[in-house]
C-alpha positions in Angstrom: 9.9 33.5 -22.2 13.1 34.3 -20.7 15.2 31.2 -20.8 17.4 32.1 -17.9 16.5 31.4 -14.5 16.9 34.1 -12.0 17.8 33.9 -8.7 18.7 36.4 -5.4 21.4 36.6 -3.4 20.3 38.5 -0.9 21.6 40.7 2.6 19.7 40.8 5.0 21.8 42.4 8.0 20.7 45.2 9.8 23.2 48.5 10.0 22.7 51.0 12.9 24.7 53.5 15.0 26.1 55.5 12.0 26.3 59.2 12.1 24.4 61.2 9.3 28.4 63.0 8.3 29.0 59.1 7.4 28.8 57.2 4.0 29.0 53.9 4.5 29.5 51.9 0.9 27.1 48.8 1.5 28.3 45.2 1.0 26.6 41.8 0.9 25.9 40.0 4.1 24.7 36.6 3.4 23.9 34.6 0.7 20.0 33.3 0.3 19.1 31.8 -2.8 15.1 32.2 -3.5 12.4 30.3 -5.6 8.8 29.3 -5.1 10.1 25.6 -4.3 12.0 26.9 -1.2 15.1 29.4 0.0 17.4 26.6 -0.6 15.9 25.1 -3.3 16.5 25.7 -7.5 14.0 23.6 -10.0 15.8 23.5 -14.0 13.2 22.5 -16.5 15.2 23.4 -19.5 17.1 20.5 -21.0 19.6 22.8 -23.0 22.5 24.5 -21.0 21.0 27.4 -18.8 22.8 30.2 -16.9 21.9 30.4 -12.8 22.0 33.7 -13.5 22.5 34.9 -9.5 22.2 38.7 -8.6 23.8 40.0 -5.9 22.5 42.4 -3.5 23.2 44.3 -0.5 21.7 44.9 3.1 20.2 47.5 1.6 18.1 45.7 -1.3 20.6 47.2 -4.1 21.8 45.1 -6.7 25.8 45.1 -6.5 27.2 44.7 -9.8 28.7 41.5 -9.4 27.0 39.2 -10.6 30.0 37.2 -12.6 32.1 36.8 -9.6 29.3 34.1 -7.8 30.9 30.6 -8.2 29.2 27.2 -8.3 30.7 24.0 -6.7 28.5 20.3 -7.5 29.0 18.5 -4.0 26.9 15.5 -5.1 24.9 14.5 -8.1 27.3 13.4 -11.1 24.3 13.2 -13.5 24.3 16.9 -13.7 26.8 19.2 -16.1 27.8 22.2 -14.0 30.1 24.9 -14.4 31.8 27.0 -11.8 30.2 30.0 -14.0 26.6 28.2 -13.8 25.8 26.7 -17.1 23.9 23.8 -15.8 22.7 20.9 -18.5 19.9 18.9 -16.8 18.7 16.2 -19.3 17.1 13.6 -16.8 15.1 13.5 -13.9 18.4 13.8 -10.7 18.9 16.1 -8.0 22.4 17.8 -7.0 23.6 19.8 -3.9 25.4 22.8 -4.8 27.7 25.5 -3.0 27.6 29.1 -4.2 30.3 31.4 -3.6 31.1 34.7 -3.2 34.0 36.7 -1.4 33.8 34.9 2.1 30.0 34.1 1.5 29.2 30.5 1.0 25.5 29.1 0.5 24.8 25.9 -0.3 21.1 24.7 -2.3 19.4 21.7 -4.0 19.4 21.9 -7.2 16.6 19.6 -8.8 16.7 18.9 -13.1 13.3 18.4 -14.1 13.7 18.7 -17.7 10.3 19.3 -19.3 10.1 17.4 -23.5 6.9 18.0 -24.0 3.3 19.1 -23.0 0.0 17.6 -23.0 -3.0 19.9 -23.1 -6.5 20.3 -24.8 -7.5 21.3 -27.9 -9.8 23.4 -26.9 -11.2 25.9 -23.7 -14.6 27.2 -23.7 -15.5 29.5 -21.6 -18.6 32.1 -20.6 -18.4 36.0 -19.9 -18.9 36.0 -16.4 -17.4 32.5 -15.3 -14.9 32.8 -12.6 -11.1 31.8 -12.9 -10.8 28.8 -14.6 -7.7 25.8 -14.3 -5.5 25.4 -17.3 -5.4 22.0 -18.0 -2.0 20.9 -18.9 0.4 17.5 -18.2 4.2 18.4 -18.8 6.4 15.2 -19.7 10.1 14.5 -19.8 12.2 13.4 -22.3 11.7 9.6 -20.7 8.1 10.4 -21.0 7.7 10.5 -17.0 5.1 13.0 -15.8 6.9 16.6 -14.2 5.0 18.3 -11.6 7.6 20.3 -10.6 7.9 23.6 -13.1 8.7 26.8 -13.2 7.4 28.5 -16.4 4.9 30.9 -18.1 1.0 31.1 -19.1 0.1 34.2 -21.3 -2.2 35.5 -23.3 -1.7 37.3 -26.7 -5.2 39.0 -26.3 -6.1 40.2 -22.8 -9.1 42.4 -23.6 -10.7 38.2 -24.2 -8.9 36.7 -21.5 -6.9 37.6 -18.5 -4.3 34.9 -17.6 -3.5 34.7 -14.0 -0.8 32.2 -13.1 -2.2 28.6 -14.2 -5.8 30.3 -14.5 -7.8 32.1 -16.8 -10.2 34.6 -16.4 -12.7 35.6 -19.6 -13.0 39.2 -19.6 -15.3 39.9 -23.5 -16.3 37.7 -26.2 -13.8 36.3 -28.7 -11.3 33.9 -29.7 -7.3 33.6 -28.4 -5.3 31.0 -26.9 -3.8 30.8 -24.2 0.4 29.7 -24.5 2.0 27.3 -21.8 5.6 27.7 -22.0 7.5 25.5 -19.6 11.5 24.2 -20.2 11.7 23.0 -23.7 8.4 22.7 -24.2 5.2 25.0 -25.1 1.7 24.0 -25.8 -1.2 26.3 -27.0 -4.8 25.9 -26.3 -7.3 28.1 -28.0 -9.7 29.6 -26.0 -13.3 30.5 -27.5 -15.4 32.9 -24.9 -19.0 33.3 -25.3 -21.3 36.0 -24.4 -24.6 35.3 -22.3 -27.7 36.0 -24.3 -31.5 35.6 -24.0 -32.1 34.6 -27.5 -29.8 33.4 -30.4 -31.3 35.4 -32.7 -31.4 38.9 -33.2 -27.9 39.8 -32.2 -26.5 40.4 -35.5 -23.1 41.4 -34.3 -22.5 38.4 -31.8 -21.3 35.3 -33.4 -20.4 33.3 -30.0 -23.5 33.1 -27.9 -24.4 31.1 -24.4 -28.1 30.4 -23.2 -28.6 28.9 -19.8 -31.2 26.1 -19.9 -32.5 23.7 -17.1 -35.0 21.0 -17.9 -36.9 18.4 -15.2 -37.7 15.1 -16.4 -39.9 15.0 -20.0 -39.3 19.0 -20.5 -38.3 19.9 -24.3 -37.9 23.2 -25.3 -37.6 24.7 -28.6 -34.9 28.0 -29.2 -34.8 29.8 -32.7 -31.7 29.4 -34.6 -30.2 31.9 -37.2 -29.6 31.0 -40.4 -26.1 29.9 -40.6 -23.4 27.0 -39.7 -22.4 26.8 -36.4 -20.8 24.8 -33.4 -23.6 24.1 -30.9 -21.9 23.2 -27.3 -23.5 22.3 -23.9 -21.8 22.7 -20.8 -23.1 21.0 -18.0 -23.6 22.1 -14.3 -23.0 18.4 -13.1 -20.6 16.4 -15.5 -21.6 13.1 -13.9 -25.3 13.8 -15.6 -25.9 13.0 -18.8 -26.7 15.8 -21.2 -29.8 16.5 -22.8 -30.7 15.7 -26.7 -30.1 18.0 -29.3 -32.0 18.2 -32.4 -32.8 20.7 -35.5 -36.3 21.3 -36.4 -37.1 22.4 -39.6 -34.7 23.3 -42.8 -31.7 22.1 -40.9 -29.6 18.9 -39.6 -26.5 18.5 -37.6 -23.5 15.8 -37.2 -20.8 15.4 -34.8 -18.0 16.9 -37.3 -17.3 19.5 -39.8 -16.5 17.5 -43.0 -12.8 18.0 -42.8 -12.0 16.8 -39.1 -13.6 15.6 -36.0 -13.9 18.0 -32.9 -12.4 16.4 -29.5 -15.0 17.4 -26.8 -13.2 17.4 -23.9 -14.5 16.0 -20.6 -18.2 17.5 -19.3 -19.1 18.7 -22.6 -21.0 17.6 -25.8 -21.2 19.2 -29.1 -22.6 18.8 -32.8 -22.3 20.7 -36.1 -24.9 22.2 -37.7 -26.3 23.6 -40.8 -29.8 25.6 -40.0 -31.5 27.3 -42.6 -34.6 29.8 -42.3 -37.1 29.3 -39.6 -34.7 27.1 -37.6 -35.3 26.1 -33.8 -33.3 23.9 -31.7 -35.1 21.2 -29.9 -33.2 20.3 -26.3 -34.9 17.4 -24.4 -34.5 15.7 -21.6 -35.8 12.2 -20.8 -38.5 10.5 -18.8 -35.3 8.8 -17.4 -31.9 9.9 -15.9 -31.9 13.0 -13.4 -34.6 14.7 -12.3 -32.9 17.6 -13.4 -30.7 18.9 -16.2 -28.7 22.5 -15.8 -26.2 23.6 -18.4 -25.3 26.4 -20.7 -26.1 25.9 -24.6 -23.4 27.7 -26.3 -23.3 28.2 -30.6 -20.4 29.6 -32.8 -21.4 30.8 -35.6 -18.8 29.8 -38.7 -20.9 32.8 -41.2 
């Protein structure tokens, strides 16, 4: 991601009453700085010295190439390193007001340092082909270890045929595996992303090797769902995390635990998970209690590893 920070000055003034046999060359009007957090308002989450880098542009819309001859003045806020050129060095949590100049132009804005160390984000997304736009969830610190909610940054993703990233949210798209990278001051944070593909049946679908099944059970049901032969990840999303998922156990030539061998999977919030082994003639015995909700609806979802 771009480091810099860029920001308009625009004009905005209206020109009328000139003859068509008159060229008028257009000059800036006004001064308006522009950012999500306001017109007057500029949020730093980069700890290391970073150019405002101000364009200039006329009534017109046009850029003006000019761009070196803004000049920044620090009314208030000591805490913060600024030069007249506008390398700014925010490296704590503080607030300054600032006056930009140009020619006779004058604009003054709040500059806020919210300098971003760190990020804090899951280990893993799972998501379904079909599911709508889902939340990124991420927690940026800074360097005092305070929570930031103020950022400017980017979310993107390497592979967008798998996922489509759309601000803070992702959308699945096909079946596969990508990650999804948070990039935010200092800081970036990247969170795989495995997408499943709805089936019927886990078997038979030699070419899948991520595969959802919807289930829903009442109160006593169990089912039983053929398995492959092969190791895999076996997940189950629920419709309702406050309910408490239904059992999952191998019958036959097969057994599962919750971990691989060589590390322990974090399920994240809403979800439960096991690995498993299942040799030939496997099925997958899901079974809800006599006790609990009188329903259970979720989504099993398996990863084959070969």
């Amino acid at each position: 991601m771009n480091k810099h920070i860029l920001y308009a000055l625009v004009g905005l003034a209206a020109v009328g009453g000139v003859a068509a046999s008159v060229l008028l060359r257009p000059r800036p009007t006004r001064l308006a700085m522009t950012s999500r957090a306001g017109d007057d308002t500029v949020v730093v989450n980069q700890m290391h010295s970073t150019r405002l880098n101000v364009s200039v542009l006329d009534q017109y819309g046009r850029r003006l190439r000019s761009d070196t001859a803004v000049r920044y003045q620090r009314i208030t806020g000591d805490s913060i390193t600024l030069s007249s050129s506008g390398e700014v060095r925010c490296e704590r949590h503080s607030d300054a007001l600032v006056r930009a100049t140009f020619g006779i132009l004058v604009q003054p804005f709040l500059l806020r340092c919210r300098p971003v160390a760190s990020i804090e984000a899951p280990t893993w997304l799972d998501l379904v082909v079909g599911d709508s736009t889902r939340d990124l969830s991420f927690v940026a610190h800074g360097p005092d270890g305070r929570t930031v909610t103020e950022l400017r940054g980017a979310v993107s993703v390497p592979d967008g045929g798998i996922v489509a990233a759309e601000g803070t949210t992702v959308r699945p798209k096909q079946s596969g595996q990508t990650v999804a990278i948070v990039d935010v001051g200092d800081a970036e944070a990247r969170i795989p992303i495995v997408v499943y593909q709805p089936v019927k049946s886990f078997v038979d679908n030699p070419r899948e090797r991520l595969m959802a099944m919807q289930v829903s059970l009442t109160r006593g049901d169990t089912i039983e769902v053929p398995l492959p032969k092969a190791a895999f990840w076996v997940t189950y999303f629920s419709k309702d995390p406050s309910v408490a998922p239904p059992t999952i156990e191998l019958e036959g030539d097969g057994s599962c635990t919750t971990g691989d061998g060589v590390r322990q999977r974090r399920i994240e919030d809403g979800e439960y998970a096991k690995y498993c082994l299942a040799g030939n003639g496997t099925r997958m015995k899901i079974a809800h209690g006599a006790g609990g909700a009188a329903r259970v609806t979720g989504i099993i979802a398996i990863r084959l590893m070969w």
